[in-house]
Backbone bond lengths (Angstrom), bond angles and torsions (degrees), N, CA, C in turn:
res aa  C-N    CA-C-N  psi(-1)  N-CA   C-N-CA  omega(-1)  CA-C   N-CA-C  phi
1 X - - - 1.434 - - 1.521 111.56 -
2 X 1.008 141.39 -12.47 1.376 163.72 -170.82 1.645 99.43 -83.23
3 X 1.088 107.38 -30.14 1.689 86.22 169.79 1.779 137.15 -65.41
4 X 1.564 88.84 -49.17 1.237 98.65 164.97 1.691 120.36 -90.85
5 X 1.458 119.74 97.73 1.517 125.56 -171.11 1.441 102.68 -37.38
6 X 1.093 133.28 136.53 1.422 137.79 144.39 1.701 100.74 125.01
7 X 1.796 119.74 -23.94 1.410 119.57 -144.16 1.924 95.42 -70.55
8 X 1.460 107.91 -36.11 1.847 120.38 162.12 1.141 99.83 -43.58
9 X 1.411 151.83 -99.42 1.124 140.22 -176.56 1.237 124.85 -22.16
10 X 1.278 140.99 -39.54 1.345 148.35 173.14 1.499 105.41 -48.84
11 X 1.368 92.56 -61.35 1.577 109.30 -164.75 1.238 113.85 -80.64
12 X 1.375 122.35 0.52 1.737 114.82 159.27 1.353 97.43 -119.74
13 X 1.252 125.21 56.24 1.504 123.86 163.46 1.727 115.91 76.75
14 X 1.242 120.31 -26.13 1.390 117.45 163.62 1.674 129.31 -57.60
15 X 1.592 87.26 72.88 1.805 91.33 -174.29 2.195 113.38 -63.32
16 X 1.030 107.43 -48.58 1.322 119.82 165.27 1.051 142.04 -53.85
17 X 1.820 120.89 -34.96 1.071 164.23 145.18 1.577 111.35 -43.33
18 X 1.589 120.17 -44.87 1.055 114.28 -164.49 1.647 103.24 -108.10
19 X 1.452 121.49 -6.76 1.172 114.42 -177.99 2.081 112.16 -104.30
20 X 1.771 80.77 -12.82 1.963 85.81 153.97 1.377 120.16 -96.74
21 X 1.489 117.68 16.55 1.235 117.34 166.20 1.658 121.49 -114.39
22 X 1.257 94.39 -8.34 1.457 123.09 172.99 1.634 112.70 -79.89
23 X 1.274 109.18 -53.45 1.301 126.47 175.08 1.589 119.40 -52.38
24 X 2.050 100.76 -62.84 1.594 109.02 143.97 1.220 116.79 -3.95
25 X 1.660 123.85 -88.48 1.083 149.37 -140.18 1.956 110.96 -61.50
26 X 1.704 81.96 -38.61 1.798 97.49 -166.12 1.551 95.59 -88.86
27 X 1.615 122.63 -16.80 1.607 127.43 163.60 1.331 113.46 -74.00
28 X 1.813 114.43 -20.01 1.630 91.00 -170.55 1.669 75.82 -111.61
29 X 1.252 157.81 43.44 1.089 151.96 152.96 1.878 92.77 -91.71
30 X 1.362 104.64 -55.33 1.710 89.88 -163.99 1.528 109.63 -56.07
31 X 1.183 109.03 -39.73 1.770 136.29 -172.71 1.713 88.29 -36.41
32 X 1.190 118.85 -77.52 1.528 136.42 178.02 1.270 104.83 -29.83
33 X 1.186 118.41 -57.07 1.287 126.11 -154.62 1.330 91.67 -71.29
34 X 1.167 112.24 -86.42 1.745 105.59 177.65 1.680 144.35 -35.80
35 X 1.713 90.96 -8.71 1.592 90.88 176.43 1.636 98.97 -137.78
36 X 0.916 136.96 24.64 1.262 146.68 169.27 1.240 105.97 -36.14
37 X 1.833 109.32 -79.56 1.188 111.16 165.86 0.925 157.16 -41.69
38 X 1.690 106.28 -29.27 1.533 115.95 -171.84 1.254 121.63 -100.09
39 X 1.616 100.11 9.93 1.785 117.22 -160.20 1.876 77.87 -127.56
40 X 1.251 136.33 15.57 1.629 127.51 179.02 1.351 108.45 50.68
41 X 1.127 115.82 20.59 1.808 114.61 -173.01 1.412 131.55 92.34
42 X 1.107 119.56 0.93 1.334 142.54 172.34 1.583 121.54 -48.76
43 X 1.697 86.96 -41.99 1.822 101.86 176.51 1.553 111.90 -62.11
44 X 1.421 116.90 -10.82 1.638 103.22 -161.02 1.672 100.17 -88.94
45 X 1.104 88.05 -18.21 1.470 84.70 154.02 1.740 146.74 -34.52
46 X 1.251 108.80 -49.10 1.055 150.56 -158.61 1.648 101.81 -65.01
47 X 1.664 95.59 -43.57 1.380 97.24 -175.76 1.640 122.93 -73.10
48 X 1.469 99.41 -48.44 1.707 103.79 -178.04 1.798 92.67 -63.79
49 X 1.138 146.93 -35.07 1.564 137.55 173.83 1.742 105.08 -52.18
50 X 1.280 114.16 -42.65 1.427 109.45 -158.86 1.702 84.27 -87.15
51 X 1.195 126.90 -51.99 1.595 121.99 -176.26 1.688 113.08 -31.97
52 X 1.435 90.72 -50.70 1.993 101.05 -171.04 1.360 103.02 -82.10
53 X 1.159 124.11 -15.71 1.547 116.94 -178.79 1.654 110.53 -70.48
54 X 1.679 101.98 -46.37 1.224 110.05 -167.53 1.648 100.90 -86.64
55 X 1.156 122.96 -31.31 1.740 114.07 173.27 1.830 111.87 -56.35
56 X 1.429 121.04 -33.23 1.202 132.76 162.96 0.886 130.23 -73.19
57 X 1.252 136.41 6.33 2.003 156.17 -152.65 1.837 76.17 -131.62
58 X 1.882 121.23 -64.50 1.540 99.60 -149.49 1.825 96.39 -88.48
59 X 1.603 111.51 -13.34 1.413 88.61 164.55 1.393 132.33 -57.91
60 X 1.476 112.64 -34.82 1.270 140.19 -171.48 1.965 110.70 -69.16
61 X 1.170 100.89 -35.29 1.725 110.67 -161.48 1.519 89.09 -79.27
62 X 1.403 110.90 166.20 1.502 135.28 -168.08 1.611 106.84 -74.16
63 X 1.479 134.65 144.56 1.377 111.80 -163.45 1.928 82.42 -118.30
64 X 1.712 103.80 95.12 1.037 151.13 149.76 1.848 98.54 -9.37
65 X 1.390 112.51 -94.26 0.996 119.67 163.70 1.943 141.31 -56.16
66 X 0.982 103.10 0.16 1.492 121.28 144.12 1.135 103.67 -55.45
67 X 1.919 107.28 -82.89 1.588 115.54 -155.15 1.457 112.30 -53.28
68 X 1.640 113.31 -17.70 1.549 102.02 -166.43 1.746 93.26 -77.21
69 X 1.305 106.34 -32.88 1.507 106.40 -145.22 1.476 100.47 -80.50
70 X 1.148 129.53 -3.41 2.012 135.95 -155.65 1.844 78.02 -118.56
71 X 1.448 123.83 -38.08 1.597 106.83 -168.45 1.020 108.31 -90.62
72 X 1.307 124.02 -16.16 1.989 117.82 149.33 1.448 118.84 -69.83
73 X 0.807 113.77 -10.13 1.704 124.93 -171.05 1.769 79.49 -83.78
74 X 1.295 106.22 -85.62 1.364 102.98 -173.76 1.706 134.38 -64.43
75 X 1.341 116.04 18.79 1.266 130.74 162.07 1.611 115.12 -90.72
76 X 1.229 90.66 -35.16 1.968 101.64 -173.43 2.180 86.16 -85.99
77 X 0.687 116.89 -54.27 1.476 107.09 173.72 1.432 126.24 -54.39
78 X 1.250 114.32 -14.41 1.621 120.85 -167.19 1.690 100.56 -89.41
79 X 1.414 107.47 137.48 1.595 124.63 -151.11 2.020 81.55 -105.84
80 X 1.336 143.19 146.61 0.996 166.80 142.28 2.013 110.29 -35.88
81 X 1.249 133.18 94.74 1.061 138.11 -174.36 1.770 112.62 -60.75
82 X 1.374 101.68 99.95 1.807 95.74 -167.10 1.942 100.78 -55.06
83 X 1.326 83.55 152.38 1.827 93.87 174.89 1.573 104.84 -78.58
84 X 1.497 86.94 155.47 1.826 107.47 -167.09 1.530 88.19 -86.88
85 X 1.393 139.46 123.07 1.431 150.01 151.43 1.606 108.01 -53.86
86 X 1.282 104.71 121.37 1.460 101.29 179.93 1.715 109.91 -87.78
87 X 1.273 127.95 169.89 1.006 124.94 132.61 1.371 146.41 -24.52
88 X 1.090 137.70 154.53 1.681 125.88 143.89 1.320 111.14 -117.66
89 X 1.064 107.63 145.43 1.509 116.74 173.78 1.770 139.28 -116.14
């Protein structure tokens, strides 16, 4: 999943997350493109740094879609708390 920046984010629930890292990706692609030359190649760099940065950002981030999917698990499992009968007095 690390190839395409952002596709980790997707897939642990970072919908927003993964399409500003996506976006990133196609900004530091033009970036390259335009200074490739004038940097002797230095810029291509840029990319495998921004690739591992962001594969380590969605390893790192909360897996979003877990939590939804274990707190429906445990909603459909959750038993109804009988009511406490009061007294009368």
């Amino acid at each position: 999943m690390s190839i395409l920046p952002g596709l980790g984010h997707f897939y642990k629930g970072h919908i927003a997350g993964g399409a500003a890292a996506l976006a990133g990706a196609i900004g530091v692609c033009l970036f390259i493109a335009g200074t490739v030359v004038a940097t002797v190649g230095a810029a291509v760099l840029l990319l495998p740094v921004y690739i591992i940065a962001i594969a380590l950002h969605a390893y790192w981030a909360e897996d979003l879609a877990f939590a939804r999917m274990t707190s429906a698990a445990m909603v459909k499992e959750a038993r109804p708390v009988p009511e406490i009968r009061r007294r009368r007095q």
